[in-house]
SEBALO-844877 format. One record per residue (C-alpha): x, z, y; chain. Coordinates in Angstrom, 1 decimal, m for minus. Layout:
R     px     pz     py firo
R      X      Z      Y    A
...
***
This chain:
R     px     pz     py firo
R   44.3  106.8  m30.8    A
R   44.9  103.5  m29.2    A
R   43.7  100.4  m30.6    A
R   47.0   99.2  m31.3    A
R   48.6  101.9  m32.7    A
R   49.2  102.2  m36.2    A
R   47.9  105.4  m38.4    A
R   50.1  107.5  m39.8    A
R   50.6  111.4  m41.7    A
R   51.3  112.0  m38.5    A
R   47.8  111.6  m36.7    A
R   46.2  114.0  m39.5    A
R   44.8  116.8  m37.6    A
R   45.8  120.2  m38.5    A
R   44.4  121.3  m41.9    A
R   44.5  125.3  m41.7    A
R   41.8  127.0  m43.6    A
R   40.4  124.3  m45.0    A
R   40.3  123.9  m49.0    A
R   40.8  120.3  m50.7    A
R   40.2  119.3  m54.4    A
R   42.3  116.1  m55.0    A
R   42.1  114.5  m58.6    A
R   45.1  113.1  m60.4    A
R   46.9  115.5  m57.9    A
R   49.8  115.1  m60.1    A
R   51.4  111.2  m59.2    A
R   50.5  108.1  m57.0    A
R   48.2  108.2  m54.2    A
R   47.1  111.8  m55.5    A
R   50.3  113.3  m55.3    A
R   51.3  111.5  m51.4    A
R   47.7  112.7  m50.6    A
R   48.8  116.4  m51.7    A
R   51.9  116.2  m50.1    A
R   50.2  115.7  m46.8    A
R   47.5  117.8  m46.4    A
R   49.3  120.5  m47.7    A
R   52.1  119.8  m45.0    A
R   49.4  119.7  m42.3    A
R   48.1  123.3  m43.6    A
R   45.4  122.5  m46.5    A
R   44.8  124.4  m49.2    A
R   45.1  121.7  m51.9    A
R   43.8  122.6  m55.5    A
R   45.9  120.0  m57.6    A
R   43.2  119.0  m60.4    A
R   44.9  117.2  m63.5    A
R   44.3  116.7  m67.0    A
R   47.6  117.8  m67.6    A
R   48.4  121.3  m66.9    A
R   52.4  121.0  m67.1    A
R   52.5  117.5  m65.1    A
R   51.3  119.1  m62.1    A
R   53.3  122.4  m62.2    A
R   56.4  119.8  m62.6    A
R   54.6  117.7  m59.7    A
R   54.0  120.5  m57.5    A
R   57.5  122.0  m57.4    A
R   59.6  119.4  m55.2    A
R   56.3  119.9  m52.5    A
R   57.1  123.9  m52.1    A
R   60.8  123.0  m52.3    A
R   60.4  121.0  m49.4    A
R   57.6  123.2  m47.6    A
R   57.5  126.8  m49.1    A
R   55.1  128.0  m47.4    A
R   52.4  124.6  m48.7    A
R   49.5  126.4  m50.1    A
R   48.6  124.7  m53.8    A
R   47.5  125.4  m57.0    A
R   47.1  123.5  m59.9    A
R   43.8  123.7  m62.4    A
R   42.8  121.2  m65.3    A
R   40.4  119.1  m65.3    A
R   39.6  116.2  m67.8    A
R   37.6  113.5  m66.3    A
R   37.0  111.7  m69.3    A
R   35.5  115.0  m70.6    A
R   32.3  116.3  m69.1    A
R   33.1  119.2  m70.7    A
R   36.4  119.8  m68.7    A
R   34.2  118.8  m65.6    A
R   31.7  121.8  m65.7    A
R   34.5  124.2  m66.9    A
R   36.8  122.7  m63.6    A
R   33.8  123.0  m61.5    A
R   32.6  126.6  m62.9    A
R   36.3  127.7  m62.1    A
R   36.1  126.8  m59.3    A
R   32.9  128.2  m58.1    A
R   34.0  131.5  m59.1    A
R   36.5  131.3  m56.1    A
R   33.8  131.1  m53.8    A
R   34.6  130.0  m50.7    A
R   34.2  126.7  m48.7    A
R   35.1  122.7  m50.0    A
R   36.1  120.5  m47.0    A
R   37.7  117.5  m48.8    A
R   37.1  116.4  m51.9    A
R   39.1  113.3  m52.9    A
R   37.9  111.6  m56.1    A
R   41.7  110.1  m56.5    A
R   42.5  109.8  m60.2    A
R   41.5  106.7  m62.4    A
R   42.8  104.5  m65.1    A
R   43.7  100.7  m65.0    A
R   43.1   97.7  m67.5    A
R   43.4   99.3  m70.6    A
R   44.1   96.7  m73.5    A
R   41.9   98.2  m75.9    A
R   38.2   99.8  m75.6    A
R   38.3  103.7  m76.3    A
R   35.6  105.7  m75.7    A
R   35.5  109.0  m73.4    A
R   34.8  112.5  m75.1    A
R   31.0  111.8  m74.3    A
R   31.2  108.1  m75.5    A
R   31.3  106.4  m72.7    A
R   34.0  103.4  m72.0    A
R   36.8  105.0  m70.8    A
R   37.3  103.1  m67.5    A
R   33.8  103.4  m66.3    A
R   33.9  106.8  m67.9    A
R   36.5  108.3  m66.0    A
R   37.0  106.2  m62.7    A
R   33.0  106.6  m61.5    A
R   30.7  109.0  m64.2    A
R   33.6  112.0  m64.2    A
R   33.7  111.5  m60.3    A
R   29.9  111.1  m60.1    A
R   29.6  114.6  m62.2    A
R   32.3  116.6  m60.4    A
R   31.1  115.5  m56.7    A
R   27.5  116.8  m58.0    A
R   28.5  119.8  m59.5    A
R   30.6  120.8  m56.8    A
R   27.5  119.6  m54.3    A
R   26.6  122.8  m53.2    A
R   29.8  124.2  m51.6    A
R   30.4  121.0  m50.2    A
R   27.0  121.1  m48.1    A
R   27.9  124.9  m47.8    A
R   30.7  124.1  m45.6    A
R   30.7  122.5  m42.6    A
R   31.7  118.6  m41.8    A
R   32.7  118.1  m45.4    A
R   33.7  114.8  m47.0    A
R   33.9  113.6  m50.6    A
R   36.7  110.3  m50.4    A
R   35.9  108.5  m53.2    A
R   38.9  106.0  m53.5    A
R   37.8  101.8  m55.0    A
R   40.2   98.9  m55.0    A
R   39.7   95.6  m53.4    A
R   39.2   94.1  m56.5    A
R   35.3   95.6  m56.6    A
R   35.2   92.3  m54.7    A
R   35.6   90.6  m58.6    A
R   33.6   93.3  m60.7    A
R   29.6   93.4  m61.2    A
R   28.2   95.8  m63.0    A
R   26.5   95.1  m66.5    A
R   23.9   97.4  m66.9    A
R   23.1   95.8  m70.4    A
R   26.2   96.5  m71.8    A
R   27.5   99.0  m69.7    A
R   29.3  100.6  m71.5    A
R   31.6   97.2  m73.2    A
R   30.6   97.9  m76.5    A
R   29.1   94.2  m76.9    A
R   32.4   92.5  m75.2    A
R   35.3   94.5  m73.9    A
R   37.2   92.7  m71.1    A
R   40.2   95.6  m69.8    A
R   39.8   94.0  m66.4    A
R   36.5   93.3  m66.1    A
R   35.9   97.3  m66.9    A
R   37.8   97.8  m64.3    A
R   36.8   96.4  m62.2    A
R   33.2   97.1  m62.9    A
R   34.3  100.7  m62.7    A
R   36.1  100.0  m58.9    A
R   32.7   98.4  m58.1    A
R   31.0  101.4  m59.2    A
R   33.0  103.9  m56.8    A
R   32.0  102.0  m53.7    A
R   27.9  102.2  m55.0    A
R   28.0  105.9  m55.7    A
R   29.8  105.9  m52.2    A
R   27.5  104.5  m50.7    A
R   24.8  105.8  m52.3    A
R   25.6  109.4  m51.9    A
R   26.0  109.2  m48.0    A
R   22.3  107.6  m48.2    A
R   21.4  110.4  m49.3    A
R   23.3  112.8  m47.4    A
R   22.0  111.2  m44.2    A
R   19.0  111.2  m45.3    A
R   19.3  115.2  m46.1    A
R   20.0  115.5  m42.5    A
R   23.5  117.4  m44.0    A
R   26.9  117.1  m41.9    A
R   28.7  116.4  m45.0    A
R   29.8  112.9  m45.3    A
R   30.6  110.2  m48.2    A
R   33.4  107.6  m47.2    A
R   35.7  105.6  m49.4    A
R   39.0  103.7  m49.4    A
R   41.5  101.5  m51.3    A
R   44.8  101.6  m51.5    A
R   46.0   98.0  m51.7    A
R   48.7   96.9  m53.8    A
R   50.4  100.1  m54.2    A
R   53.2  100.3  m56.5    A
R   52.2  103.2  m58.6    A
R   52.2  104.7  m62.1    A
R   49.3  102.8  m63.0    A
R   50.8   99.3  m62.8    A
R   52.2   98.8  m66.3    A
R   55.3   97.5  m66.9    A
R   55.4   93.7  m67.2    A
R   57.2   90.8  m65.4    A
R   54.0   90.2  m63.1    A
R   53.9   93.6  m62.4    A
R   57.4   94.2  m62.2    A
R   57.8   90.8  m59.5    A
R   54.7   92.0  m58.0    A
R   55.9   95.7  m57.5    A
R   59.2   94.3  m56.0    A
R   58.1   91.7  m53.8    A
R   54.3   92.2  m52.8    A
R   52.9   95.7  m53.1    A
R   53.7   98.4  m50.3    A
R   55.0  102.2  m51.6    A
R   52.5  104.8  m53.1    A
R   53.3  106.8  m49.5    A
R   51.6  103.6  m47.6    A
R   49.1  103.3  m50.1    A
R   47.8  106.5  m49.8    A
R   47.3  106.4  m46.3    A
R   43.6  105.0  m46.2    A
R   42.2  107.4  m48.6    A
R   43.9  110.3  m46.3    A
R   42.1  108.6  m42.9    A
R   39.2  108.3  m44.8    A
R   39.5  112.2  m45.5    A
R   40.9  113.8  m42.1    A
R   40.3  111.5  m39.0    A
R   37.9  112.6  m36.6    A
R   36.3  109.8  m35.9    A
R   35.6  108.3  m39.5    A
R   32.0  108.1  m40.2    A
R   29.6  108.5  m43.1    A
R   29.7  105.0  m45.3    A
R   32.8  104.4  m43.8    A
R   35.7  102.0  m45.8    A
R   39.4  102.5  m45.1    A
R   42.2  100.3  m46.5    A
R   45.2   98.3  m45.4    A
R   45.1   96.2  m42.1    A
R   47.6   93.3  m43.2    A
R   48.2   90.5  m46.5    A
R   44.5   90.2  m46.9    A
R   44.4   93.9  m47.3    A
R   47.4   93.9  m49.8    A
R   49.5   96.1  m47.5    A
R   49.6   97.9  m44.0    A
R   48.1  100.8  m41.7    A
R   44.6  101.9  m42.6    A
R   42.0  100.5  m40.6    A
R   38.0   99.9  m41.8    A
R   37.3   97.1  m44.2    A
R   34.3   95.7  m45.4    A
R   33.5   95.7  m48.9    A
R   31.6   92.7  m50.8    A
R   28.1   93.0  m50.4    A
R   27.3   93.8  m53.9    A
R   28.6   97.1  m52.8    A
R   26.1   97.6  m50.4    A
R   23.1   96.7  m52.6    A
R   20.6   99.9  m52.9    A
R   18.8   98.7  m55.1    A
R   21.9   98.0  m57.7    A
R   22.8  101.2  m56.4    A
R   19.9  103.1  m56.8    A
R   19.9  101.8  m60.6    A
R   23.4  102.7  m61.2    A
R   22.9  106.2  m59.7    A
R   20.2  107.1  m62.3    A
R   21.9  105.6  m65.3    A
R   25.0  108.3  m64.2    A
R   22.3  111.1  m63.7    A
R   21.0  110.5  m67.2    A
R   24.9  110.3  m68.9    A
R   25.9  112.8  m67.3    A
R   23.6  115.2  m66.9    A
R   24.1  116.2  m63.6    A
R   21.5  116.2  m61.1    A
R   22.2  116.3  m57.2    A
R   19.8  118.7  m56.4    A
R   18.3  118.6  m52.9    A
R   19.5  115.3  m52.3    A
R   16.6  113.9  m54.0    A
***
């Protein structure tokens, strides 16, 4: 591809054969991420808490393309319980994992709640329920060659830090600053796991991406939001974009960032970003990765 030209669905490589978990399958980025890969041939496994959302999601995509392989199984990310059974499932297919793309999350919640296992529900489901399904699911990814695992932040990691004394808000709740602690988070275990990975000598790769400001079902409905929507932020179809480079472009790299290339990264055609340096930190990193191992109970075995 030519430096100036602009990525698009169209540059993703043919996807025949291969087999791709995407979370929150069912709307936003998840559900523009599904739509393409199944177009360009993926198997796409539509993983969403609810069961009937992504039947109804999934039926305009084989209306369009009838012959677009999916199928849709629950998972729960705020339950770790729903993780193993998803993962277990799964596994019983046998078979390879080239993509998985840790998609689904929540946003600014006004109110603390707590996950199935406790844990704040933002941190709880955007990184630990992603940090358990991309270990559990570990060993068909390395099983199958030139695997990735997208894990998919927000530029606003740039504003979080994460509070490993009260990790888990129960001292002081902010709903942005959990989530933002919680974007934060994706880009350390991102990081993190392709450390390892290299260091493995494995050909499966960790990358991430962020969206921009994509008007999605996550923005709630406000007048900032609703001016916002209208006048800033770019379409979910855009805003998926970097999360499917990160996933299918030849040339992307382990550690790799993808997101918008214009509006301070607001909007535009995926190209790599930097993320704050916080997000690079291995030693935060390092910390964060075995306070997840010890919540979650899930060890990456052979990665170390």
């Amino acid at each position: 591809m030519s430096k100036n030209q602009k990525w698009t669905t169209n540059n993703i490589p043919d996807q025949s054969g291969k087999i791709v978990i995407i979370t929150g399958a069912n709307s936003g980025l998840g559900y523009e991420s599904t739509l393409a890969l199944s177009d360009k041939g993926a198997h796409v496994v539509m993983a969403c808490r609810d069961m009937r959302k992504g039947q109804v999601a999934m039926a305009p995509i084989l209306d369009a393309n009838p012959s677009a392989s999916l199928e849709v199984m629950p998972l729960d990310l705020s339950d770790l319980d729903s993780v193993r059974t998803f993962a277990e499932a799964f596994q019983e297919k046998g078979g390879r994992l080239d993509i998985l793309m840790n998609n689904a999350g929540v946003m600014a919640i006004p109110q603390r709640e707590g996950t199935a296992d406790g844990f704040e529900m933002q941190l709880g489901t955007n990184h630990l329920g992603h940090f358990a399904l991309t270990g559990l699911l570990l060993d068909q990814l390395l099983a199958t060659p030139n695997s990735r695992v997208v894990t998919v932040s927000s530029n606003v990691h740039k504003m979080g830090g994460v509070n490993f004394d009260d990790l888990h808000s129960e001292q002081s709740y902010s709903q942005w600053g959990a989530y933002f602690q919680s974007k934060l988070a994706n880009l350390l275990f991102a990081n993190e796991l392709q450390r390892r990975l290299a260091k493995a000598s494995t050909d499966t790769i960790s990358v991430a991406a962020h969206p921009g400001y994509a008007a999605t079902h996550l923005q709630r409905t406000s007048v900032v939001f609703a001016f916002l929507n209208r006048f800033v932020a770019q379409d979910q179809a855009m805003g998926a974009l970097p999360q499917l480079r990160a996933a299918t472009d030849p040339d992307v790299q382990g550690g790799d960032y993808y997101g918008p290339d214009a509006f301070f990264e607001q909007r535009g055609y995926p190209v790599k970003v930097q993320a704050k340096s916080t997000a690079q930190d291995e030693e935060t990193a390092r910390q964060l990765w075995s306070v997840s191992e010890e919540m979650t109970g899930v060890q990456y075995q052979g990665l170390g």
